[in-house]
LOZA-222803 format. One line per 5 residues: number of its first residue (from 1); for each residue x negated, y negated, z of N, C-alpha, C. Coordinates in pm, 1 decimal. Example, Ala and Ser with C-alpha at 12.3 -4.5 7.8 and 13.67 -1.06 7.14 Angstrom:
1> -1319.0 569.0 780.0 -1230.0 450.0 780.0 -1320.0 330.0 780.0; -1285.0 225.0 708.0 -1367.0 106.0 714.0 -1290.0 -3.0 787.0
***
This chain:
1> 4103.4 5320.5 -11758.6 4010.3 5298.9 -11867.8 3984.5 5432.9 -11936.2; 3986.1 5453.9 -12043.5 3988.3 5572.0 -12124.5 3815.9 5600.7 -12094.7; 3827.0 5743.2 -12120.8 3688.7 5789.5 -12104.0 3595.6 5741.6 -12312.2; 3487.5 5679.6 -12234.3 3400.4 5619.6 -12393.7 3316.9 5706.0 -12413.9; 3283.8 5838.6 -12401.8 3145.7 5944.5 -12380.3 3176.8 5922.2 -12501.5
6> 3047.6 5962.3 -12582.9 3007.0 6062.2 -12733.7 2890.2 6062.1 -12719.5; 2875.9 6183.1 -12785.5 2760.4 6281.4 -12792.2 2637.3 6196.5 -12860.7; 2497.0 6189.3 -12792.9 2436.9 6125.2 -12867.9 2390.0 6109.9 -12975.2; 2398.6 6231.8 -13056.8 2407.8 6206.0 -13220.3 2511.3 6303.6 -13280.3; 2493.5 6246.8 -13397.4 2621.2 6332.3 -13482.1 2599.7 6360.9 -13588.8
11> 2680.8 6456.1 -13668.3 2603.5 6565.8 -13769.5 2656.5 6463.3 -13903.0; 2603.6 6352.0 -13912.9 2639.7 6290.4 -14037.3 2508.2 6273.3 -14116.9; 2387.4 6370.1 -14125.7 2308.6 6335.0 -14242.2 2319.0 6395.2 -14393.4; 2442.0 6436.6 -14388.2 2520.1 6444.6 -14545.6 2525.0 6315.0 -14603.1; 2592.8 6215.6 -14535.5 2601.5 6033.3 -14540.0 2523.3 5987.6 -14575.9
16> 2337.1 5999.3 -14518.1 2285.6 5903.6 -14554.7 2219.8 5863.6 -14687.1; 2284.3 5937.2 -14819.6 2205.2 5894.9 -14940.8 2314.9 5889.4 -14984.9; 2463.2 5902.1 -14972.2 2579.5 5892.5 -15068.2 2612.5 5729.0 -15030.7; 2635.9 5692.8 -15213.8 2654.3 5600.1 -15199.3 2852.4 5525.5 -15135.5; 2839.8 5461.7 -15066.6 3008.4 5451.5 -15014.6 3040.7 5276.8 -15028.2
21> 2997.0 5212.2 -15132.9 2995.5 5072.1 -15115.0 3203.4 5056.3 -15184.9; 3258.4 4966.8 -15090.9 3410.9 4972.8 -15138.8 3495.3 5042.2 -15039.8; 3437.3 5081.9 -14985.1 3541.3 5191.4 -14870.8 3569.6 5129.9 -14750.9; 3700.0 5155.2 -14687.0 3775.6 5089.2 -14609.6 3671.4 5158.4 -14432.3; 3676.6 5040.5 -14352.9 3635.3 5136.4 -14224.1 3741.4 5130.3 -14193.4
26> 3777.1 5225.4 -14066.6 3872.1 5321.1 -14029.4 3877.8 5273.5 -13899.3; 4041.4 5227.8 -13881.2 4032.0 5130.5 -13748.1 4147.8 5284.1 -13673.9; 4140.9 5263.0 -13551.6 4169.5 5369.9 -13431.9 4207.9 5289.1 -13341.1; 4301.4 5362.9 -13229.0 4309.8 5261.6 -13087.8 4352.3 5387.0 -13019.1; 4301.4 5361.1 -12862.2 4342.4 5463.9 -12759.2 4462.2 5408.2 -12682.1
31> 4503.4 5295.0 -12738.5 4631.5 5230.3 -12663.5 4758.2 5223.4 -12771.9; 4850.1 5234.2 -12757.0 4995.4 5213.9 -12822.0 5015.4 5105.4 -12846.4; 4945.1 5041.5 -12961.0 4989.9 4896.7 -12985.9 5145.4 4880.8 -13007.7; 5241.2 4995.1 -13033.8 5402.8 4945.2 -13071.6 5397.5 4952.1 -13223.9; 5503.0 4966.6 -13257.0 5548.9 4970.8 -13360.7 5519.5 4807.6 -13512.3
36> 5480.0 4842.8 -13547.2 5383.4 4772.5 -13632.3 5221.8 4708.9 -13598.1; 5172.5 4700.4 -13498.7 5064.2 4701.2 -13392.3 4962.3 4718.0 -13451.6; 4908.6 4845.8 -13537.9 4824.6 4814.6 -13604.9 4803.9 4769.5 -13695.0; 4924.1 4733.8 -13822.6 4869.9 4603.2 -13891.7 4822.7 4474.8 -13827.5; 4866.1 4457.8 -13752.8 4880.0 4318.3 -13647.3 4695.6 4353.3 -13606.3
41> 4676.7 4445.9 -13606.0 4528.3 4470.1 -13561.1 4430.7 4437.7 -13680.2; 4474.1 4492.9 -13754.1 4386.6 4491.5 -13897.4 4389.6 4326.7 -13951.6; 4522.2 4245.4 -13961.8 4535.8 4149.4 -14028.4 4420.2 4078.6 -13887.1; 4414.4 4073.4 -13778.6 4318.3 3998.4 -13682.4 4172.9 4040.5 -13724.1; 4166.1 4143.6 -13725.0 4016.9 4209.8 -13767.8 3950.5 4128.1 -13894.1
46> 4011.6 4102.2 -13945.0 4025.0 4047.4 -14104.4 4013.2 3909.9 -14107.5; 4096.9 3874.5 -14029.4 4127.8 3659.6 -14022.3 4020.7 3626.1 -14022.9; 3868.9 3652.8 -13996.9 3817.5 3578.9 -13945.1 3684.1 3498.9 -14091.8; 3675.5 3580.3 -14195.0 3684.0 3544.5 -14337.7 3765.7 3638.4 -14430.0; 3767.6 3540.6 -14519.0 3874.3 3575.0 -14626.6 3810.1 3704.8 -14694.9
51> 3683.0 3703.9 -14691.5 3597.7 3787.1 -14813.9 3630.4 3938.0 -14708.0; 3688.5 3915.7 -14623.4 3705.9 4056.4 -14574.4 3864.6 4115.9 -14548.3; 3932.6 4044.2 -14651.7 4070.2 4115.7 -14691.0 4035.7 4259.7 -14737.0; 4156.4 4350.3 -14678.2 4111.5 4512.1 -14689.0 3989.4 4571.3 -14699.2; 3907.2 4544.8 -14642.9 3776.1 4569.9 -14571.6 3834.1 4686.9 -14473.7
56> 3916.2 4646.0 -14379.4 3989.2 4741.7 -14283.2 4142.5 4804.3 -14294.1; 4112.1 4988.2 -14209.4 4233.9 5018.8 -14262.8 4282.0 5107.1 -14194.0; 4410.8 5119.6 -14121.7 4449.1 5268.4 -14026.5 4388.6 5362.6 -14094.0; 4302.4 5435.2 -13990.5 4320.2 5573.4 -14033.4 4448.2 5690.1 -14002.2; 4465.1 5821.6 -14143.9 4570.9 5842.6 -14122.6 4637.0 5854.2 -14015.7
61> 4579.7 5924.1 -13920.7 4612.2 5941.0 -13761.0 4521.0 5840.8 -13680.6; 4618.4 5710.1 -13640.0 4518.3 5635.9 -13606.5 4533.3 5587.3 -13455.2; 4635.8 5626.9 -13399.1 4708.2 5626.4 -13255.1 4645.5 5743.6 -13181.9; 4576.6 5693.2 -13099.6 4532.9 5786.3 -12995.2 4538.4 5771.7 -12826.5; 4609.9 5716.7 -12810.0 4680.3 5635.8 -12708.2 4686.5 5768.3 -12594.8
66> 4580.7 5683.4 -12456.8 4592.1 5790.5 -12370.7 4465.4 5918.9 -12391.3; 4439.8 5892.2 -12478.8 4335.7 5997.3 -12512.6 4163.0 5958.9 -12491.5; 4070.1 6021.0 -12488.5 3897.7 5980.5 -12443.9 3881.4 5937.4 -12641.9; 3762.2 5857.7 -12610.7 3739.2 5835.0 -12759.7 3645.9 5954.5 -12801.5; 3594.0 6044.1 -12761.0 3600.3 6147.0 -12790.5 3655.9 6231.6 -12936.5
71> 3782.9 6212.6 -12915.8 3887.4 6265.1 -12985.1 3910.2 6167.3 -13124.4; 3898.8 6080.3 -13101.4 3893.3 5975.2 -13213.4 3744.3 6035.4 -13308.1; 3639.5 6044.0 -13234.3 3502.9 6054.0 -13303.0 3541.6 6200.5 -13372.9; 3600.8 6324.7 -13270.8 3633.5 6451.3 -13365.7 3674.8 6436.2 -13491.3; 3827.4 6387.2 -13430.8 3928.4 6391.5 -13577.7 3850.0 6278.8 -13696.9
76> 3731.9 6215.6 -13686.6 3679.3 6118.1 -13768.2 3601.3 6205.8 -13859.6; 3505.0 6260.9 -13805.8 3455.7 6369.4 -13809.4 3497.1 6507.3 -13937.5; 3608.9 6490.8 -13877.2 3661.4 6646.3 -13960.3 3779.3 6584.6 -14070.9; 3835.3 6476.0 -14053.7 3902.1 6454.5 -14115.9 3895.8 6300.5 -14232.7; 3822.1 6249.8 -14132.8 3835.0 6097.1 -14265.2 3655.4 6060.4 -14311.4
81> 3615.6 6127.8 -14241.0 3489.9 6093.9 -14310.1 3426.3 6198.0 -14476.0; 3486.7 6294.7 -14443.4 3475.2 6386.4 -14565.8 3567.3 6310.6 -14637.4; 3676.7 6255.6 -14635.3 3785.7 6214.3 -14736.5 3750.1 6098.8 -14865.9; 3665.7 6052.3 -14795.2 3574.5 5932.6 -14919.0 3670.5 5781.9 -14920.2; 3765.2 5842.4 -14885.9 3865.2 5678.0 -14848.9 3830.0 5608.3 -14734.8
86> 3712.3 5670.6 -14689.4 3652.6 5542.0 -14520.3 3531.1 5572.1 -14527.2; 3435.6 5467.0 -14478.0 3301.1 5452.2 -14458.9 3326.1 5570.6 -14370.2; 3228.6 5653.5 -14415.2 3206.6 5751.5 -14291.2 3122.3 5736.2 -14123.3; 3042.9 5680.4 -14153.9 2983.0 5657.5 -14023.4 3005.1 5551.8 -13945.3; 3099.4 5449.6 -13958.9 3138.3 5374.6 -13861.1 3306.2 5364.9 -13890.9
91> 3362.6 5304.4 -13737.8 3473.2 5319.6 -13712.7 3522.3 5200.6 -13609.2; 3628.0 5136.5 -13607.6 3630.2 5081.3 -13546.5 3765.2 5041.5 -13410.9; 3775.7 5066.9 -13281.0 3876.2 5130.4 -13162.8 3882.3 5024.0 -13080.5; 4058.9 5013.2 -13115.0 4078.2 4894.5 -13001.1 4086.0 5008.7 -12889.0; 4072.6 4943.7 -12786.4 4052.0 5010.2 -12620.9 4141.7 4912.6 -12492.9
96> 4207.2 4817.5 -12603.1 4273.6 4748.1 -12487.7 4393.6 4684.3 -12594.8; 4524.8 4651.7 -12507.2 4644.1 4585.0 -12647.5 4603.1 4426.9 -12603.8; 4468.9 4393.0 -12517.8 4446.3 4274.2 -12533.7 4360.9 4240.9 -12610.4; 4321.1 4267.8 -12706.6 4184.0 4299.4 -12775.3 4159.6 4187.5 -12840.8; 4219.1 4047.2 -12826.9 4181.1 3922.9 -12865.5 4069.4 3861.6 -12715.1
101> 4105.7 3910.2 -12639.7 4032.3 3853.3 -12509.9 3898.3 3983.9 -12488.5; 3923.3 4139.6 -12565.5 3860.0 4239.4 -12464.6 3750.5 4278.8 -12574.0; 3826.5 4242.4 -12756.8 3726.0 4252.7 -12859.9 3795.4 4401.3 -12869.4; 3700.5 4487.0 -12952.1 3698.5 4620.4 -12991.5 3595.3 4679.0 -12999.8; 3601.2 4790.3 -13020.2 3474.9 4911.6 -12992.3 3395.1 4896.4 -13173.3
106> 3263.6 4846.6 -13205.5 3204.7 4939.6 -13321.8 3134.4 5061.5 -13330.6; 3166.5 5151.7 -13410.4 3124.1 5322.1 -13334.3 3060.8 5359.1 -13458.4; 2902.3 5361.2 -13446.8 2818.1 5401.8 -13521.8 2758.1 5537.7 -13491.7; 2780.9 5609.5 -13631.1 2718.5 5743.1 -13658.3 2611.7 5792.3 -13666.9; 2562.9 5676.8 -13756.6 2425.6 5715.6 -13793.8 2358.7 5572.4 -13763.0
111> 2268.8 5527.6 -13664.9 2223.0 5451.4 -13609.5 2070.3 5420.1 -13687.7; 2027.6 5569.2 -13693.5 1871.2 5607.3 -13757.3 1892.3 5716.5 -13844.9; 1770.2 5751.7 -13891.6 1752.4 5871.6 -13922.0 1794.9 6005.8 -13877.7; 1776.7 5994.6 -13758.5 1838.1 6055.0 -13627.4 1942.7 6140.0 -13599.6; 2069.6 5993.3 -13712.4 2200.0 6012.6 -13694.6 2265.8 6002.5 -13523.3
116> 2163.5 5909.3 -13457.3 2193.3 5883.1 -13297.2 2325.3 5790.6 -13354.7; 2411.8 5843.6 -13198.5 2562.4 5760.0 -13183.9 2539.7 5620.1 -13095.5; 2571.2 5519.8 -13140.7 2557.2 5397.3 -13032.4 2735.9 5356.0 -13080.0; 2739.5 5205.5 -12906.5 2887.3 5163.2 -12955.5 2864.8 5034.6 -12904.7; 2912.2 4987.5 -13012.1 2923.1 4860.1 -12939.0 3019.4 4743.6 -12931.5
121> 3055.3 4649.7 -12834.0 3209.6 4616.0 -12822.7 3141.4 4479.5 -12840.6; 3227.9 4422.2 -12952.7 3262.1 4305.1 -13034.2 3423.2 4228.4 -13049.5; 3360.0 4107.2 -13055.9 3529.2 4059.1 -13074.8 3555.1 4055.3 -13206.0; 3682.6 4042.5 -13238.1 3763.9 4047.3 -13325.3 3702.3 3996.4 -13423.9; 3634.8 3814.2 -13414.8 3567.9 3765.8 -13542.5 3456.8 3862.0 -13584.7
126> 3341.8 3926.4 -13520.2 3255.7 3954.2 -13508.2 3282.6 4154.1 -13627.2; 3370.5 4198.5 -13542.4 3368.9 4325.6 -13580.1 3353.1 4422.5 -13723.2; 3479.9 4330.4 -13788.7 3446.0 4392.6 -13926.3 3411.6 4322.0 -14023.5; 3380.8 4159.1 -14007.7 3216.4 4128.0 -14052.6 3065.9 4178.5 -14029.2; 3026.7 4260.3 -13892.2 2942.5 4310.7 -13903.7 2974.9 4453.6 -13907.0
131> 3062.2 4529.0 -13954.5 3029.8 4653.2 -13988.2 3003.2 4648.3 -14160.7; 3110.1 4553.1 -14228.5 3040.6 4534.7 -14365.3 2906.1 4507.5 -14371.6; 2864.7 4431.2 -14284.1 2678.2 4360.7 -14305.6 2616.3 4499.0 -14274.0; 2673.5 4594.3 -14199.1 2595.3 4713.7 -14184.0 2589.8 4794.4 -14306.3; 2712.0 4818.8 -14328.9 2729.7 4869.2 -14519.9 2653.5 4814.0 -14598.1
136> 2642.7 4699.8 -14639.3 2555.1 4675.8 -14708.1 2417.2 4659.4 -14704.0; 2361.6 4664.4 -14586.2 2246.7 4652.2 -14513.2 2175.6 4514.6 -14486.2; 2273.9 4411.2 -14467.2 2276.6 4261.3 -14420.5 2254.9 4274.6 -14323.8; 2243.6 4376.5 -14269.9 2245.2 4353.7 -14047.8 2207.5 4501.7 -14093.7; 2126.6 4503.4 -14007.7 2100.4 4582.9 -13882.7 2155.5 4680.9 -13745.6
141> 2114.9 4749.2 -13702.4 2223.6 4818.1 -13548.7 2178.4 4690.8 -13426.4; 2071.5 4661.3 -13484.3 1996.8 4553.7 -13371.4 2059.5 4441.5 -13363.2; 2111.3 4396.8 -13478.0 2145.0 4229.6 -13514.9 2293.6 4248.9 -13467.8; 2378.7 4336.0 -13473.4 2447.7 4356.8 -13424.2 2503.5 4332.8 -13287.8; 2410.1 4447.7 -13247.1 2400.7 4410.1 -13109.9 2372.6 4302.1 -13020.7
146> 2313.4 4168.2 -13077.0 2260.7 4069.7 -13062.3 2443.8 4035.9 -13038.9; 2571.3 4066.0 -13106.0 2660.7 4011.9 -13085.9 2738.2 4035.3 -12963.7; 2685.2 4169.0 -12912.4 2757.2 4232.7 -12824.0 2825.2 4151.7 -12757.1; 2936.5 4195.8 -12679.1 3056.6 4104.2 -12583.9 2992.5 4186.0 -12438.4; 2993.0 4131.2 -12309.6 2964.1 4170.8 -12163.0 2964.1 4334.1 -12168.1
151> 2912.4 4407.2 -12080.0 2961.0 4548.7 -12106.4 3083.9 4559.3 -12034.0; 3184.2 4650.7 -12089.9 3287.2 4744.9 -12050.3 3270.7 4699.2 -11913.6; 3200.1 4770.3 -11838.2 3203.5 4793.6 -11708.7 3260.2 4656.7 -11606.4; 3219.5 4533.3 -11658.5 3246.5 4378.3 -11595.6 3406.9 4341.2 -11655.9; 3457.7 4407.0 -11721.2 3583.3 4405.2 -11808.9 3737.5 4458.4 -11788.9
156> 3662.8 4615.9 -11674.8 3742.8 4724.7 -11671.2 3835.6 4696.4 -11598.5; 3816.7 4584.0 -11448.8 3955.9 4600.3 -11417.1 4080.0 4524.7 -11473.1; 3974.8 4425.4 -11575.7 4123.9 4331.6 -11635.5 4207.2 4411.2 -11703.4; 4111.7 4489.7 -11788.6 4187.0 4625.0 -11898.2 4256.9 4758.9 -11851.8; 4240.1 4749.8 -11708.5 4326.6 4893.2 -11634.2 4441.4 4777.1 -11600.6
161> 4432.5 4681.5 -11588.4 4558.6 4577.1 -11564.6 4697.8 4540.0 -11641.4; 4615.2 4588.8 -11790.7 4695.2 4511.2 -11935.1 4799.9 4621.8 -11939.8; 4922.7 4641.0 -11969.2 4997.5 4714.4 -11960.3 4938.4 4795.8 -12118.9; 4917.2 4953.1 -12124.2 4915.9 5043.0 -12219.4 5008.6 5034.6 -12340.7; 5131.3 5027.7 -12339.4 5176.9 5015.2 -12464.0 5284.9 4843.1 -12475.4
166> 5316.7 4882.9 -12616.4 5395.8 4721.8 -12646.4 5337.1 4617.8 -12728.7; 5380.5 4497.5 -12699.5 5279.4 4431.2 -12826.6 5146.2 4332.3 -12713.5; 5067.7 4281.1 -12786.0 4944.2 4266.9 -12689.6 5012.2 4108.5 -12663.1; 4939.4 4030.1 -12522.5 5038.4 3948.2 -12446.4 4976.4 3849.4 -12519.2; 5009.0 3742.4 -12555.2 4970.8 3624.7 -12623.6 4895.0 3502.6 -12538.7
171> 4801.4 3456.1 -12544.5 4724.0 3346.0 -12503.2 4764.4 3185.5 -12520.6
***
């Protein structure tokens, strides 16, 4: 299981008065989905209404396979959130190539005022319908969370099970 630490807040209160309505969130994975894998991620992220065609979108470096999400939150950080082509403060990390059964990570920046980091793991329908409702301020970090999937921890040994790279196993 990849290490999930991040720091409890993060230096995004540049973000909170620019306006970013239109911008793609920035999908990541710490696993090797294979060679076309993350469209296959994005077009699932997406299926679940229509009104959220390209809503989601690799970020440029979006394979992090093997790596702590950590490293995902850096390079987000320094590289795609200044760029204006992705919502800056949320992001969204598959953590498993089963991620129809395991969901995905939502990784919020700015939670409050605060700029406190929370994460929270959602399935596929759920994910980047509520990170748009967060963009626009339809939801909440709370209402959100109301969606949450089991924690990680009740999950982990199916997901140290799923083989790391390839295409994810079909149901």
């Amino acid at each position: 299981m990849p290490d999930l630490t991040l720091p409890p807040q993060a230096p995004t209160e540049r973000y909170q008065d620019g306006s970013y309505s239109g911008l793609a969130i920035a999908v990541y994975t710490l696993v090797d989905l294979g060679p076309g894998g993350g469209e296959v991620l994005i077009r699932a992220l997406e299926a679940s209404d229509e009104n959220l065609r390209n809503t989601c979108r690799l970020a440029p470096q979006s394979n992090f396979a093997g790596q702590a999400l950590r490293a995902v939150y850096d390079y987000h950080l320094e590289h795609v959130a200044p760029s204006r082509s992705y919502y800056p403060t949320l992001f969204i990390v598959s953590v498993s190539l089963d991620y129809t059964k395991h969901g995905v990570l939502l990784v919020n920046l700015d939670v409050d005022v605060d700029c406190q980091v929370d994460i929270c793991r959602l399935s596929l329908d759920d994910a980047a319908l509520d990170a748009v409702n967060l963009m626009i301020s339809n939801e909440d970090w709370e209402d959100v969370k109301d969606h949450e999937l089991p924690a990680m921890d009740t999950v982990t040994e199916e997901i140290e099970n799923v083989p790391r790279t390839g295409v994810p196993p079909s149901h």
